[in-house]
mmJSON file of the N, C-alpha and C atoms, coordinates in Angstrom:
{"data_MODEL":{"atom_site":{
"group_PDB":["ATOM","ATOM","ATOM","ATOM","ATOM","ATOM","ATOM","ATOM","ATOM","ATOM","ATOM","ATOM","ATOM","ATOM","ATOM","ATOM","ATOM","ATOM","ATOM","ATOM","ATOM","ATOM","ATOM","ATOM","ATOM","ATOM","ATOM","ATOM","ATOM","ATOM","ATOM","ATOM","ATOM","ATOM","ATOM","ATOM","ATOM","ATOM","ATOM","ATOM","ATOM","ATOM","ATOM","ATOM","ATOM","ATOM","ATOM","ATOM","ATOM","ATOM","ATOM","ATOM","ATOM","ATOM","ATOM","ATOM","ATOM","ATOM","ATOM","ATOM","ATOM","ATOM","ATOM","ATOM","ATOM","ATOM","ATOM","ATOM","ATOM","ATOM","ATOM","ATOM","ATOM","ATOM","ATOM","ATOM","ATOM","ATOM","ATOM","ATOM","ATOM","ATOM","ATOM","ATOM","ATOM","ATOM","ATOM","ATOM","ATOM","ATOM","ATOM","ATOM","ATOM","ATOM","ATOM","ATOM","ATOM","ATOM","ATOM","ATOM","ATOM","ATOM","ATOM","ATOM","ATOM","ATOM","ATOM","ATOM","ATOM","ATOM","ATOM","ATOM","ATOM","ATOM","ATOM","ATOM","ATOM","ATOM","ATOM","ATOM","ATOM","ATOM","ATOM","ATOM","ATOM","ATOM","ATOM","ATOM","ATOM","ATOM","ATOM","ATOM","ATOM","ATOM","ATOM","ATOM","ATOM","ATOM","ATOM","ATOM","ATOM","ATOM","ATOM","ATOM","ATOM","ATOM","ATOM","ATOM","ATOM","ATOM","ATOM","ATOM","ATOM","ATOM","ATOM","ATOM","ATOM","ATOM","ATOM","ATOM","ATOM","ATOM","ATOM","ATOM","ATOM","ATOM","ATOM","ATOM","ATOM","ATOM","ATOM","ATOM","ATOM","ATOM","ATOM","ATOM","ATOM","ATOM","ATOM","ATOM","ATOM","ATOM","ATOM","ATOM","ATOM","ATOM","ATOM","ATOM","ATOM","ATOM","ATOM","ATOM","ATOM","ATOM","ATOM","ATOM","ATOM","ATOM","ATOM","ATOM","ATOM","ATOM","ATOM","ATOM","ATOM","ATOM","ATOM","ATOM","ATOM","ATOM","ATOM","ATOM","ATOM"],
"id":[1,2,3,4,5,6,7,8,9,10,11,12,13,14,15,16,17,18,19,20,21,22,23,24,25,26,27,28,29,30,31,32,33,34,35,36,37,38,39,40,41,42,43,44,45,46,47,48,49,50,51,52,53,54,55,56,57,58,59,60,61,62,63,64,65,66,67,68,69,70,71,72,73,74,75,76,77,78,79,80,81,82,83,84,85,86,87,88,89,90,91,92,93,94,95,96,97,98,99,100,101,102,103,104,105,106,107,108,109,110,111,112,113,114,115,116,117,118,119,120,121,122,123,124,125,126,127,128,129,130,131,132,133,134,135,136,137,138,139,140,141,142,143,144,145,146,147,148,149,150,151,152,153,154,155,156,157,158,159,160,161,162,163,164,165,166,167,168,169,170,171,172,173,174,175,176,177,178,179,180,181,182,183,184,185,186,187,188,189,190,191,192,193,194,195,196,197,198,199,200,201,202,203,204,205,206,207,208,209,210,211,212,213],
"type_symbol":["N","C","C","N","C","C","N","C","C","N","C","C","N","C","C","N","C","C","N","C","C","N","C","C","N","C","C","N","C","C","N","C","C","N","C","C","N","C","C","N","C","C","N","C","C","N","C","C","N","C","C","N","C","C","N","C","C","N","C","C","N","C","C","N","C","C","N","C","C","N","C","C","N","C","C","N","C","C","N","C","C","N","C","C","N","C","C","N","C","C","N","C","C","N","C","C","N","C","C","N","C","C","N","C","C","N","C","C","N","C","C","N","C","C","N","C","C","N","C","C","N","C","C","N","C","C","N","C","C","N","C","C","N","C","C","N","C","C","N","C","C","N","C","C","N","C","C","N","C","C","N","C","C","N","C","C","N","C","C","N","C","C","N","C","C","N","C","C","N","C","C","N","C","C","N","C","C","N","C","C","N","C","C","N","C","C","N","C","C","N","C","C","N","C","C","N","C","C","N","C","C","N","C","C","N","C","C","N","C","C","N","C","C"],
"label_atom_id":["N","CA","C","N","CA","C","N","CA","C","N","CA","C","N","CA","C","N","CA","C","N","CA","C","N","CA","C","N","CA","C","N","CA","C","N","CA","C","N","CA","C","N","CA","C","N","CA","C","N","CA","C","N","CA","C","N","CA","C","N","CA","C","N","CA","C","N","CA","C","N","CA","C","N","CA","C","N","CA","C","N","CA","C","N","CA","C","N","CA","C","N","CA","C","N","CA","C","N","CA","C","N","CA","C","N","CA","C","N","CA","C","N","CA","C","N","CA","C","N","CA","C","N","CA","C","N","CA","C","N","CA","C","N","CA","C","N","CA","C","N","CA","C","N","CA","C","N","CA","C","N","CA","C","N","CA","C","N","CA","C","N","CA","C","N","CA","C","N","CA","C","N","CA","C","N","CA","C","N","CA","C","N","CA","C","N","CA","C","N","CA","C","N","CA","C","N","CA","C","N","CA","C","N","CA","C","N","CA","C","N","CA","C","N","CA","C","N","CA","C","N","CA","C","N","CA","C","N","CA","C","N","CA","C","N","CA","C","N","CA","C","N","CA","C","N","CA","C"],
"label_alt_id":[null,null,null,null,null,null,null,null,null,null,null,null,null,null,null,null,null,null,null,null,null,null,null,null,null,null,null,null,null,null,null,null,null,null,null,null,null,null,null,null,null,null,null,null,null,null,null,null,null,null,null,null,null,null,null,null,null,null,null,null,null,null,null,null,null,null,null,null,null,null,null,null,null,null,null,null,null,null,null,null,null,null,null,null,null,null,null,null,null,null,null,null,null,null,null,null,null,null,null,null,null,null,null,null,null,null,null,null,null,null,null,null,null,null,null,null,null,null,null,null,null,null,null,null,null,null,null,null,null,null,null,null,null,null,null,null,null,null,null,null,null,null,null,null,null,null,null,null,null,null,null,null,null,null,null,null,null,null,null,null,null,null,null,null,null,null,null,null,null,null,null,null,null,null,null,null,null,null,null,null,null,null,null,null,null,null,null,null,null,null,null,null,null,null,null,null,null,null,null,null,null,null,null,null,null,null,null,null,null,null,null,null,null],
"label_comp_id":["UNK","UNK","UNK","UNK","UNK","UNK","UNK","UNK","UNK","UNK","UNK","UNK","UNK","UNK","UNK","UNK","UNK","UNK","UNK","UNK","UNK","UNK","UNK","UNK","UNK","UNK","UNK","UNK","UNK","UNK","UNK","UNK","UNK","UNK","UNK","UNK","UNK","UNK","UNK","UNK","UNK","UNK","UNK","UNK","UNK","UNK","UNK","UNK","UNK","UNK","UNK","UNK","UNK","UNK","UNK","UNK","UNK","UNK","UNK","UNK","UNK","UNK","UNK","UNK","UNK","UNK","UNK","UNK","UNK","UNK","UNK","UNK","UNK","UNK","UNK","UNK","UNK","UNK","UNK","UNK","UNK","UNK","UNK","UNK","UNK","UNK","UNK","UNK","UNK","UNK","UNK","UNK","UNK","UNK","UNK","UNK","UNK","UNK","UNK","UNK","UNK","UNK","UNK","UNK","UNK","UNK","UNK","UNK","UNK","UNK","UNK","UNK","UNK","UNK","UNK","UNK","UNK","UNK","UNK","UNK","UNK","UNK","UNK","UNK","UNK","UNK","UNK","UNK","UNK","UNK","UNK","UNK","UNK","UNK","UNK","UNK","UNK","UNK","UNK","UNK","UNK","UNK","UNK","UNK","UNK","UNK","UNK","UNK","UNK","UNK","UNK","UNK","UNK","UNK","UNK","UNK","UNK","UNK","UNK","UNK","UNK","UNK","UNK","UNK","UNK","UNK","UNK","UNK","UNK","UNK","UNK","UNK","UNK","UNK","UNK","UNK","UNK","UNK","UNK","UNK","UNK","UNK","UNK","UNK","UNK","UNK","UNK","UNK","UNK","UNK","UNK","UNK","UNK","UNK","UNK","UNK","UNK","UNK","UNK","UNK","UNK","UNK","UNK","UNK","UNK","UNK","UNK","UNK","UNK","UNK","UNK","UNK","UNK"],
"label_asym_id":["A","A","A","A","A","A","A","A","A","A","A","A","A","A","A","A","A","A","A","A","A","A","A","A","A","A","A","A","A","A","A","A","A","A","A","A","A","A","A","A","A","A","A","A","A","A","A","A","A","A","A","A","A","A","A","A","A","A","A","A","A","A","A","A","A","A","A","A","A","A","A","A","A","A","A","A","A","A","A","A","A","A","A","A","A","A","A","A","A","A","A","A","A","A","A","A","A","A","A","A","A","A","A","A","A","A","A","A","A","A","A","A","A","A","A","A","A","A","A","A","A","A","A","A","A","A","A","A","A","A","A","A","A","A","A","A","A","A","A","A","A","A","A","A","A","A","A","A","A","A","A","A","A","A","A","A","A","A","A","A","A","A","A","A","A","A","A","A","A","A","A","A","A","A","A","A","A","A","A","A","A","A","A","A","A","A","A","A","A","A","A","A","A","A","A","A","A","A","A","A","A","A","A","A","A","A","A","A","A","A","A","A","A"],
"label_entity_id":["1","1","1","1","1","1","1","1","1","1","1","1","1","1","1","1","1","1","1","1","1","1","1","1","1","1","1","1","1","1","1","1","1","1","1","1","1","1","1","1","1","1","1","1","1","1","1","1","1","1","1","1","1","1","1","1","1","1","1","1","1","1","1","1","1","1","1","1","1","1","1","1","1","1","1","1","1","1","1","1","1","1","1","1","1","1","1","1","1","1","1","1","1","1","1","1","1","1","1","1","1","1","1","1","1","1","1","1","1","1","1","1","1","1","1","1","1","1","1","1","1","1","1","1","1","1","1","1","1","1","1","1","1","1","1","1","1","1","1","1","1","1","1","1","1","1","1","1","1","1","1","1","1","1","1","1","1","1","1","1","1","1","1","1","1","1","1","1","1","1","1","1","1","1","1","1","1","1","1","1","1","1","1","1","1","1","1","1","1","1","1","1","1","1","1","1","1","1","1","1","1","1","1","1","1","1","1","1","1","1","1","1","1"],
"label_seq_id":[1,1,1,2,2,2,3,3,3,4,4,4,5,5,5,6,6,6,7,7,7,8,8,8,9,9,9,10,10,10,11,11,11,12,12,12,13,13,13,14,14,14,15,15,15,16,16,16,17,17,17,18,18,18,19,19,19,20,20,20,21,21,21,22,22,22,23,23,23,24,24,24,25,25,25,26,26,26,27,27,27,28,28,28,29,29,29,30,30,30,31,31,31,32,32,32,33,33,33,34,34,34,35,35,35,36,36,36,37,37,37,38,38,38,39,39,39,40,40,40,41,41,41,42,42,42,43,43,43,44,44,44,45,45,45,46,46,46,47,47,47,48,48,48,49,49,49,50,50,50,51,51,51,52,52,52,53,53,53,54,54,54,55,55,55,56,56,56,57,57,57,58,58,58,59,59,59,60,60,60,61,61,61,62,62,62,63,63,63,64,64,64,65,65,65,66,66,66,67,67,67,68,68,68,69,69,69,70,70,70,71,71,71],
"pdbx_PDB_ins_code":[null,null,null,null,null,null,null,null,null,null,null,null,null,null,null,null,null,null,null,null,null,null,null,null,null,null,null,null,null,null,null,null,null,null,null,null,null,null,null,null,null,null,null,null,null,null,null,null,null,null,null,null,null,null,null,null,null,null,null,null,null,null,null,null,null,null,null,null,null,null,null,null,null,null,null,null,null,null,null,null,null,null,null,null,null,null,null,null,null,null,null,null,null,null,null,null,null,null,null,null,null,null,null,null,null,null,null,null,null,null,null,null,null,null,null,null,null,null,null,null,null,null,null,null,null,null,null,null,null,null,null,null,null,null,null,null,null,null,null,null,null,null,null,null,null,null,null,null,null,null,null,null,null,null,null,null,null,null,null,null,null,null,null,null,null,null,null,null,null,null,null,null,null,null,null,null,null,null,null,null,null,null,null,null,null,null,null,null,null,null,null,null,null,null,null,null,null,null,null,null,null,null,null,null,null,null,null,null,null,null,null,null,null],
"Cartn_x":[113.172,114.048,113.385,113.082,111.846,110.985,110.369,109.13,110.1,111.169,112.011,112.439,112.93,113.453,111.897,110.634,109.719,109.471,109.283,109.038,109.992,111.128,112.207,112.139,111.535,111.564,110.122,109.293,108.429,108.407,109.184,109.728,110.665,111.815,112.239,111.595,110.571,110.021,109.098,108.764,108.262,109.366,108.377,108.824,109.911,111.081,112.005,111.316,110.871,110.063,109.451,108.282,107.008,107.69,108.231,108.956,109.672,110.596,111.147,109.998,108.551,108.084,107.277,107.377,106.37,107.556,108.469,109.53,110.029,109.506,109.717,108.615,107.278,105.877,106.092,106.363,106.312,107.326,108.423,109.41,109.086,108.535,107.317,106.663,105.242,104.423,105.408,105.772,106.439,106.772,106.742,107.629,106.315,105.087,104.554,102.799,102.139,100.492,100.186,98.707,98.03,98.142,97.306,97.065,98.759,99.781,101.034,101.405,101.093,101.431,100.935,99.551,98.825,99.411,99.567,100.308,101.477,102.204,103.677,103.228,102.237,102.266,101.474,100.485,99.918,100.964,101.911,103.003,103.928,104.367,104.899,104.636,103.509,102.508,102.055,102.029,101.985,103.14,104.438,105.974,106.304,105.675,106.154,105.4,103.968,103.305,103.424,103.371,103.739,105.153,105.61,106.575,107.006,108.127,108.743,107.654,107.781,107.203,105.387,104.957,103.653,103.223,104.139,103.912,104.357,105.109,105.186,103.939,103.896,102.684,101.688,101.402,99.69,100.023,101.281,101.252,101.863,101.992,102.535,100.639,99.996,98.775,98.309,98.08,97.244,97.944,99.25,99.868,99.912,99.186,99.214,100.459,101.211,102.446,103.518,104.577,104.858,105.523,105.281,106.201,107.262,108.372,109.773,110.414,110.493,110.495,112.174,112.377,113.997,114.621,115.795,116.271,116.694],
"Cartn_y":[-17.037,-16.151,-15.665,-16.643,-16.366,-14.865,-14.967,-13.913,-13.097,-12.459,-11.344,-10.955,-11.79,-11.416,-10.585,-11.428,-10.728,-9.307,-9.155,-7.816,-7.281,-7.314,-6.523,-5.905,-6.423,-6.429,-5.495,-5.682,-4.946,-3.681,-3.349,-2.322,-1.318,-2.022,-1.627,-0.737,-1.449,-0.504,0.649,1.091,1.813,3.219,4.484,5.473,5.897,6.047,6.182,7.311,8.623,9.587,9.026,8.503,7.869,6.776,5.979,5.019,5.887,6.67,7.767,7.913,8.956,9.531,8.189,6.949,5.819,5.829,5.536,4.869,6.384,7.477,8.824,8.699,8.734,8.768,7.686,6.351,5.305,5.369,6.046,5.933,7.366,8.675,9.125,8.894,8.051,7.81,6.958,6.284,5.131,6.601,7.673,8.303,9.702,9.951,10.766,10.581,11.056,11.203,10.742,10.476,10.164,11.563,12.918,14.154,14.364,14.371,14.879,13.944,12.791,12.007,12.315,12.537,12.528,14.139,15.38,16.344,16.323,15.532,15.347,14.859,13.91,12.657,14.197,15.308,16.095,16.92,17.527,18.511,17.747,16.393,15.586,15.623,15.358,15.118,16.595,17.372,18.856,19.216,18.712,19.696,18.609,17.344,16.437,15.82,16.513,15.998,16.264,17.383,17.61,17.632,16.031,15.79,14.987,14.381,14.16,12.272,12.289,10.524,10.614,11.67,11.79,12.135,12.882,12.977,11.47,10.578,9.887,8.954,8.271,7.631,7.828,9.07,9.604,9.119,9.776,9.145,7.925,6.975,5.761,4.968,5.531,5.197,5.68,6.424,7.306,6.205,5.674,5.601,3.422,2.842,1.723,1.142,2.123,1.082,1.019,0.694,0.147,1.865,2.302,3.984,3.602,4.645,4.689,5.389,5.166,5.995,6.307,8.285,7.517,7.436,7.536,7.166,8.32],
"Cartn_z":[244.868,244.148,242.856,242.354,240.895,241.549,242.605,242.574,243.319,243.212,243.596,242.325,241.638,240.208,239.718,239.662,238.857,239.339,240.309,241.289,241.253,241.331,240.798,239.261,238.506,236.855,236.822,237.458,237.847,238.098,239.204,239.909,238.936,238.214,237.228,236.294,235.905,234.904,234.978,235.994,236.887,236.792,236.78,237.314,238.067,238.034,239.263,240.219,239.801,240.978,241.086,240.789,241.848,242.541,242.197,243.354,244.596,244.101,245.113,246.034,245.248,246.055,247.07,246.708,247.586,248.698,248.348,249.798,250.418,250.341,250.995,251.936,251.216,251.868,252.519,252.867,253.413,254.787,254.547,255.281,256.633,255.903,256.21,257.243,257.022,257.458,259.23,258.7,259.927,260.811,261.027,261.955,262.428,261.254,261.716,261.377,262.315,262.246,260.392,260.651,259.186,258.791,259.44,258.639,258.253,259.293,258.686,257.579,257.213,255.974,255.09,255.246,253.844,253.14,253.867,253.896,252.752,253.671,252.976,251.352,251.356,249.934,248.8,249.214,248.838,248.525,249.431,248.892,247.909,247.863,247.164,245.362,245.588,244.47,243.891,244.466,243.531,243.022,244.026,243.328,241.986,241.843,241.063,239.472,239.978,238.795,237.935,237.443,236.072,236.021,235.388,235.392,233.994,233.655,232.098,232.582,233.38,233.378,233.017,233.648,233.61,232.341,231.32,229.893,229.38,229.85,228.741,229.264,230.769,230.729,229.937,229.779,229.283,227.242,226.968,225.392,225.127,226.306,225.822,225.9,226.999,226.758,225.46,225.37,223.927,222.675,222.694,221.641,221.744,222.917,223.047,223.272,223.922,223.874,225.591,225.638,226.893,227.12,228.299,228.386,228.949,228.935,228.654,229.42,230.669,231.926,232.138,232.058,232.074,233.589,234.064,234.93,235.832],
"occupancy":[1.0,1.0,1.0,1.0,1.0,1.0,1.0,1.0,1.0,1.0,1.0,1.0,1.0,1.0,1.0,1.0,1.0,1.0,1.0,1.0,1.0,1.0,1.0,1.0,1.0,1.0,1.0,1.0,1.0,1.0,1.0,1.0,1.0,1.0,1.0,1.0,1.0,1.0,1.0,1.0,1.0,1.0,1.0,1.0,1.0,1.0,1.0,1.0,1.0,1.0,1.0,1.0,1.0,1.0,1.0,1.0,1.0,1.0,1.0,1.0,1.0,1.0,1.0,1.0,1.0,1.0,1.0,1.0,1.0,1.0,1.0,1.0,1.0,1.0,1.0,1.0,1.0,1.0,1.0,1.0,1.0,1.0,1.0,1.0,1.0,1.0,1.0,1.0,1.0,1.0,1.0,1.0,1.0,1.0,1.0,1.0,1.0,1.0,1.0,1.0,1.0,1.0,1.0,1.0,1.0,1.0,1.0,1.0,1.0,1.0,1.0,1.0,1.0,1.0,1.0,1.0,1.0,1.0,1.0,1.0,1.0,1.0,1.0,1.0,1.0,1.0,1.0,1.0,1.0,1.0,1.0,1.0,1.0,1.0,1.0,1.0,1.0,1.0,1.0,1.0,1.0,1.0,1.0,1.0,1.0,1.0,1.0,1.0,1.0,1.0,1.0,1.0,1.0,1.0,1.0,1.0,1.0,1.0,1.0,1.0,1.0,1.0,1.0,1.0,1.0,1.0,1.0,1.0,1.0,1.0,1.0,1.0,1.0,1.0,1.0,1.0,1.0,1.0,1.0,1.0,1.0,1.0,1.0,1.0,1.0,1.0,1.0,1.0,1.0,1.0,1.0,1.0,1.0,1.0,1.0,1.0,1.0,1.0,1.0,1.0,1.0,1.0,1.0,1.0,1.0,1.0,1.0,1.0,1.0,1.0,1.0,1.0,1.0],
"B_iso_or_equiv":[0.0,0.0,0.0,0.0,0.0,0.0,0.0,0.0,0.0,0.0,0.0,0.0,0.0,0.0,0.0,0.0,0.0,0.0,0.0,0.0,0.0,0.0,0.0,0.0,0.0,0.0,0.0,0.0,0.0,0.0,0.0,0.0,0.0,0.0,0.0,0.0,0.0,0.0,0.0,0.0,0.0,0.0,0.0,0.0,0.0,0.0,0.0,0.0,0.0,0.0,0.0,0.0,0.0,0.0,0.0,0.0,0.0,0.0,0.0,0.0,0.0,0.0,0.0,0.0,0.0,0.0,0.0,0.0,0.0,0.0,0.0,0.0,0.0,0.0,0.0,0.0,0.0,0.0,0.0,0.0,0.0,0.0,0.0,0.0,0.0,0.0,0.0,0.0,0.0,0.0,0.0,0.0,0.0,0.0,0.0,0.0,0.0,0.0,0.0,0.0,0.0,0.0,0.0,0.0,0.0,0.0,0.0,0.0,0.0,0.0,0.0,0.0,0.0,0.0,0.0,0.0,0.0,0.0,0.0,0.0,0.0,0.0,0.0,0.0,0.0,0.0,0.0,0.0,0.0,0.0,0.0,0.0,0.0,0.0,0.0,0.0,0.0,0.0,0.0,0.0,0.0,0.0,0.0,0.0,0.0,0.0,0.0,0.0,0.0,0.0,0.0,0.0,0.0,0.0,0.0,0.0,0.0,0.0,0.0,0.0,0.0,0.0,0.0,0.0,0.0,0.0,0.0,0.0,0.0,0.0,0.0,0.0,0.0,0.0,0.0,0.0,0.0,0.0,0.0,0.0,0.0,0.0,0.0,0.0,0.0,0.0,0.0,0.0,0.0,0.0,0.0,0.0,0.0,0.0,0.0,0.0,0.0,0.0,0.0,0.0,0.0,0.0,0.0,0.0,0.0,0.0,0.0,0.0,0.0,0.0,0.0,0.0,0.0],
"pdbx_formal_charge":[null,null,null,null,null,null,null,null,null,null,null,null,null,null,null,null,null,null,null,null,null,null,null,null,null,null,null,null,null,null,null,null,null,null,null,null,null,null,null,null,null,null,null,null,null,null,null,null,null,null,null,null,null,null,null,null,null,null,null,null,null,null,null,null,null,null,null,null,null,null,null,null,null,null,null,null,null,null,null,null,null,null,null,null,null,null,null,null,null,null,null,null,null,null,null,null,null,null,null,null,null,null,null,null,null,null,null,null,null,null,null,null,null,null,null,null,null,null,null,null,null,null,null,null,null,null,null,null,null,null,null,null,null,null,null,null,null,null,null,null,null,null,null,null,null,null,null,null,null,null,null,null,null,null,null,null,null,null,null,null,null,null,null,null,null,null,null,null,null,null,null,null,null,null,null,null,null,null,null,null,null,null,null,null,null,null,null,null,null,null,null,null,null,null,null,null,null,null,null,null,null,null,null,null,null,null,null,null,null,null,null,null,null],
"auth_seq_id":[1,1,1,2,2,2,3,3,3,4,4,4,5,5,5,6,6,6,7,7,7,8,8,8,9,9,9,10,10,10,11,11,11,12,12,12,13,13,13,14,14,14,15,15,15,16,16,16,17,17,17,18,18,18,19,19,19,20,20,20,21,21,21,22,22,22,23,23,23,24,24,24,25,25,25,26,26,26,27,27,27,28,28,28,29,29,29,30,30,30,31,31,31,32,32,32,33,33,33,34,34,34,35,35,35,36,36,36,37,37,37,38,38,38,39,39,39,40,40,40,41,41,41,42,42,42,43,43,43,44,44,44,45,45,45,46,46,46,47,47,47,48,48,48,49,49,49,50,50,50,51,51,51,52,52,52,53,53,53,54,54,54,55,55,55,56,56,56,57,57,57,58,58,58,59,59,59,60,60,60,61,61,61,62,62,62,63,63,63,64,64,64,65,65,65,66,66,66,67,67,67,68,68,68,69,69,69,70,70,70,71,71,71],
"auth_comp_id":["UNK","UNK","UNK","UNK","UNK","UNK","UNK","UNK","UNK","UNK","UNK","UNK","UNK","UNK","UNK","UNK","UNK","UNK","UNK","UNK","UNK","UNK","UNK","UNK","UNK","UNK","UNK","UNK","UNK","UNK","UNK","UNK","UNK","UNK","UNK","UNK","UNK","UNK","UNK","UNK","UNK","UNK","UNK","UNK","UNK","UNK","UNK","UNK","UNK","UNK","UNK","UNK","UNK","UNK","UNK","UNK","UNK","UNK","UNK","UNK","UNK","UNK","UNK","UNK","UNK","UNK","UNK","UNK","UNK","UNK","UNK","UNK","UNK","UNK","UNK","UNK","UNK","UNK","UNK","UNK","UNK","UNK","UNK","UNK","UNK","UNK","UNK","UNK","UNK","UNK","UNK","UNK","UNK","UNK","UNK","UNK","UNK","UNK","UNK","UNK","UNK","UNK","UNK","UNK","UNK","UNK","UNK","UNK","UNK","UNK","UNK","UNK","UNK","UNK","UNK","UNK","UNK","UNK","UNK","UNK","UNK","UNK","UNK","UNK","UNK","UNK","UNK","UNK","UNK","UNK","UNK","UNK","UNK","UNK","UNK","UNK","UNK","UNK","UNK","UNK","UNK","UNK","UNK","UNK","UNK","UNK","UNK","UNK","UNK","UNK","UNK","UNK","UNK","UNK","UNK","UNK","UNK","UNK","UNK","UNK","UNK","UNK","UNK","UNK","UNK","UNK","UNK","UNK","UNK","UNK","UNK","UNK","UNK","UNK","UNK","UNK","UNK","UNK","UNK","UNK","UNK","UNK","UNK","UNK","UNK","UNK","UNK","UNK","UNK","UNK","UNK","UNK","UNK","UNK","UNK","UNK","UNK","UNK","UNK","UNK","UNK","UNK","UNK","UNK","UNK","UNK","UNK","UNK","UNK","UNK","UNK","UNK","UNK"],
"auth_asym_id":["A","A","A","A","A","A","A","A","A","A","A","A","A","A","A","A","A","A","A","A","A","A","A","A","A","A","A","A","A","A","A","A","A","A","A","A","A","A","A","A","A","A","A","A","A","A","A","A","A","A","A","A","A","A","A","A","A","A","A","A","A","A","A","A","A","A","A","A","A","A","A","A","A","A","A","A","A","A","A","A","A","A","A","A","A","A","A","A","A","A","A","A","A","A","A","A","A","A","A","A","A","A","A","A","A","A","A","A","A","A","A","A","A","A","A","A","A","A","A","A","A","A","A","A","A","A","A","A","A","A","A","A","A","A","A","A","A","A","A","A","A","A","A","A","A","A","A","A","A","A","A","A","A","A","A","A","A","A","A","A","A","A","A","A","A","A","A","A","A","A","A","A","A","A","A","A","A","A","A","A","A","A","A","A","A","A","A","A","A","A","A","A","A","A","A","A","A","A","A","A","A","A","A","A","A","A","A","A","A","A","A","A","A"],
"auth_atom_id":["N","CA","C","N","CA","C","N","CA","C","N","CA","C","N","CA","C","N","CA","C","N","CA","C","N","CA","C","N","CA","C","N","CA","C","N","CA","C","N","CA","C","N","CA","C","N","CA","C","N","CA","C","N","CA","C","N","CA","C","N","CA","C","N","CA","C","N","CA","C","N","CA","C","N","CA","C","N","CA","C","N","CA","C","N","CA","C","N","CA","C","N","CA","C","N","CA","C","N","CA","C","N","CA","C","N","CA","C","N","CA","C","N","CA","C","N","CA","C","N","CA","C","N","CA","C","N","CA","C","N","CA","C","N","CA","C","N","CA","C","N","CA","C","N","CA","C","N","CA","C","N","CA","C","N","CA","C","N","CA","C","N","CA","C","N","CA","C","N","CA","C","N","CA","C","N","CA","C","N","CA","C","N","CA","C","N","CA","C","N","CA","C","N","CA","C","N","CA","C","N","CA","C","N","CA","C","N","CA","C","N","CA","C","N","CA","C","N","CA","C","N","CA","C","N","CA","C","N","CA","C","N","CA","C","N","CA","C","N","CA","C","N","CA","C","N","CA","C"],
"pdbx_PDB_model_num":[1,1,1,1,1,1,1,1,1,1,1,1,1,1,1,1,1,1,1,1,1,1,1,1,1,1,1,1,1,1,1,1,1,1,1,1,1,1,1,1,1,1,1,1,1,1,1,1,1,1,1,1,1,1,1,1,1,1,1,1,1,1,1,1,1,1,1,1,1,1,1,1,1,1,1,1,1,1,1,1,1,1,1,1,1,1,1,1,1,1,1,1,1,1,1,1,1,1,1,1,1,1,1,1,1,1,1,1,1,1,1,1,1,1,1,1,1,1,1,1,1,1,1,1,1,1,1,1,1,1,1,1,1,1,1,1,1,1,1,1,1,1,1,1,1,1,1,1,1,1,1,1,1,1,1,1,1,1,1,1,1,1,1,1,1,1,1,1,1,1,1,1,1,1,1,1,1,1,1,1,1,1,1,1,1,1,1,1,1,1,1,1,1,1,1,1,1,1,1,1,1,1,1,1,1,1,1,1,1,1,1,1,1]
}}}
């Protein structure tokens, strides 16, 4: 139960879109070809990157500190 709680707390602090976009691509993949996956994770990843999480990652790095991902 301990290493569910941590991975949960883990998970938590994490991106809510990039988590989205992992269990999309994952759920994904289980149903179609590698080229049609990698596809999907490529169209994924262009409509999403420049996104409010990807600015704060980059200045919570620049700024040494934990980023603040909202919900």
């Amino acid at each position: 139960m301990q290493a569910v709680r941590v991975l949960a707390t883990e998970l938590a602090a994490k991106p809510a879109l990039a988590l989205r976009g992992t269990k999309r691509a994952m759920l994904y993949a289980r149903d179609h070809g590698v080229a049609d996956g990698l596809r999907q994770v490529a169209d994924w990843n262009a409509a999403t990157l420049l996104s409010r999480d990807l600015a704060e990652a980059v200045a919570a790095q620049r700024e040494r500190r934990t980023p603040r991902f909202d919900l």
